[in-house]
C-alpha positions as MATLAB code, in Angstrom:
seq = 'XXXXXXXXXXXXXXXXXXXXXXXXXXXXXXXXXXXXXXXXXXXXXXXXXXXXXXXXXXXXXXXXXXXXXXXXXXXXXXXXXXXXXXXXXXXXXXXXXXXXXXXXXXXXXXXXXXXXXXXXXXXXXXXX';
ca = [
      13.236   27.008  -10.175;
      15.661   25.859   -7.722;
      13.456   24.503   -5.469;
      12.043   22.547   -8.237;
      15.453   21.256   -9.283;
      16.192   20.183   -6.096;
      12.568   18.293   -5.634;
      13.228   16.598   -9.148;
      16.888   15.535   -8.213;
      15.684   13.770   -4.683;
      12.656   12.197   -6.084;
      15.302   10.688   -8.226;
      17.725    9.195   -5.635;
      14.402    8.661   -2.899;
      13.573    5.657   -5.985;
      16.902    5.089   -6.535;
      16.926    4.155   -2.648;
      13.840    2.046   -2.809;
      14.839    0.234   -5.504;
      17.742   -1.001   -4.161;
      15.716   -1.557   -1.108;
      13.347   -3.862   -3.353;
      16.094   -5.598   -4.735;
      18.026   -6.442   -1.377;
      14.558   -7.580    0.219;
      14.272  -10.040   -2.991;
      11.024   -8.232   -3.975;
      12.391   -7.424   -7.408;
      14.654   -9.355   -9.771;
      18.111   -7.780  -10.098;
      18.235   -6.823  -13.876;
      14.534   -5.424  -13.916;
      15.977   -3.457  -10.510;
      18.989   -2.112  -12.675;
      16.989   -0.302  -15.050;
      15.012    1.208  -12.549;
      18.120    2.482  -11.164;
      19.407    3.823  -14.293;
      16.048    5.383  -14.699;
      16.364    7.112  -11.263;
      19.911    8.394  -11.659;
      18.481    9.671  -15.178;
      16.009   11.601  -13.430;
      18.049   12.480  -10.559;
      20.703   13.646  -13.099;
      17.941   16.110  -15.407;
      16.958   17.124  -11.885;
      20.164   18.710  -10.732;
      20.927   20.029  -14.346;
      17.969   20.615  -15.925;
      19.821   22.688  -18.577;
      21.707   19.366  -19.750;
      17.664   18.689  -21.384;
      17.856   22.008  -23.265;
      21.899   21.198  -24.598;
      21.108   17.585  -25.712;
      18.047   18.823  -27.659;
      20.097   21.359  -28.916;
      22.731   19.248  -30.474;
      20.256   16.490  -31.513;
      18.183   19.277  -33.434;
      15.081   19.571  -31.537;
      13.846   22.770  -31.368;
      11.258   21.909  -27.856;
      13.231   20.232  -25.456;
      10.287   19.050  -23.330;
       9.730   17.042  -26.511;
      13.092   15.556  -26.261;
      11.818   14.274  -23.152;
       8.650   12.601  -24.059;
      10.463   11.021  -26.920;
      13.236    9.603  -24.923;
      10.476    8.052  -22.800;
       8.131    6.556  -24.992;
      11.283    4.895  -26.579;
      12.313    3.476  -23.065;
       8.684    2.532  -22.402;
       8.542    0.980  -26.057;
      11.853   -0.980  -25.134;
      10.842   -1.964  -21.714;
       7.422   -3.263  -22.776;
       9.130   -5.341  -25.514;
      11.504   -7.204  -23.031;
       8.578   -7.910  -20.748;
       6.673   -9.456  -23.031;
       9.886  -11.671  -24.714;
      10.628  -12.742  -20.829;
       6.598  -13.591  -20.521;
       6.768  -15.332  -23.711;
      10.126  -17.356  -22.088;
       8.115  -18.489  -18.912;
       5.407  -19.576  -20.357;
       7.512  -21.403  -22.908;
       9.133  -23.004  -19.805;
       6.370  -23.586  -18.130;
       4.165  -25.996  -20.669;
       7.546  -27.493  -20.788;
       7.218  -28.215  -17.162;
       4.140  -29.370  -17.633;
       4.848  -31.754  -20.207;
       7.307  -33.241  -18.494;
       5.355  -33.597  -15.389;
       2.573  -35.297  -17.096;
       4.869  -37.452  -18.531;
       6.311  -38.359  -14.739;
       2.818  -38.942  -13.798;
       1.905  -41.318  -16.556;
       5.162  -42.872  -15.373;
       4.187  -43.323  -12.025;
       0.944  -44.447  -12.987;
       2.287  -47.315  -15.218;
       4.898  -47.675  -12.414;
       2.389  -50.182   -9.796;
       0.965  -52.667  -12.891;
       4.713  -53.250  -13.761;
       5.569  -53.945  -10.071;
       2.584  -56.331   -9.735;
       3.083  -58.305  -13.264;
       6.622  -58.133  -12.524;
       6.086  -60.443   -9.108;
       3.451  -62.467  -10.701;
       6.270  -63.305  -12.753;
       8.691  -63.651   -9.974;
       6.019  -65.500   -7.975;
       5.413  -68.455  -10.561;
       9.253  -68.774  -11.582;
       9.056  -69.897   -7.895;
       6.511  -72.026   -7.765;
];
């Protein structure tokens, strides 16, 4: 059982390492990397005590701590899966935005050489 504790509780900090390796490298965004890292230390922390599992399910009234487990998981999956799609939903949001706009540029820029030229026909016979 130790030996398992002990494999838990470094497979824990081992991502806990990578992920902050991820984040300095600017491979993952900083808050996504956060709750990776408070997902490692979580598992890192059940792996050194794995008996802190059996008291929490205790006091919450769970009779099958494993259970405890599965449900706090699914929940954090649930939660995680949520924000992903609300920050999906905010980039694309942002992005027709973007695109908007930059038609509207374009159209612009378009328009922007026939009011040059009618602009200096103008010019040309004020002149003349």
């Amino acid at each position: 059982m130790a030996s398992l504790q002990t494999t838990t509780a470094l497979l824990g900090v081992g991502l806990a390492i990578l992920i902050l390796y991820l984040i300095r490298r600017d491979h993952l965004y900083l808050m996504h990397g956060l709750f990776w890292v408070v997902v490692a230390a979580a598992a890192a922390t059940l792996g050194a005590w794995p008996g802190l599992v059996d008291r929490i399910a205790y006091a919450v009234g769970i009779s099958y701590p494993p259970a405890l487990l599965l449900l706090f998981a699914c929940i954090v999956l649930f939660i995680k899966a949520l924000h992903a799609d609300m920050v999906n939903t905010r980039i694309e949001r942002d992005v027709r935005r973007l695109n908007q706009r930059l038609a509207m540029l374009e159209t612009d820029m378009e328009s922007l050489p026939r009011q040059v030229g009618s602009t200096q026909v103008e010019a040309h016979s004020f002149h003349d």
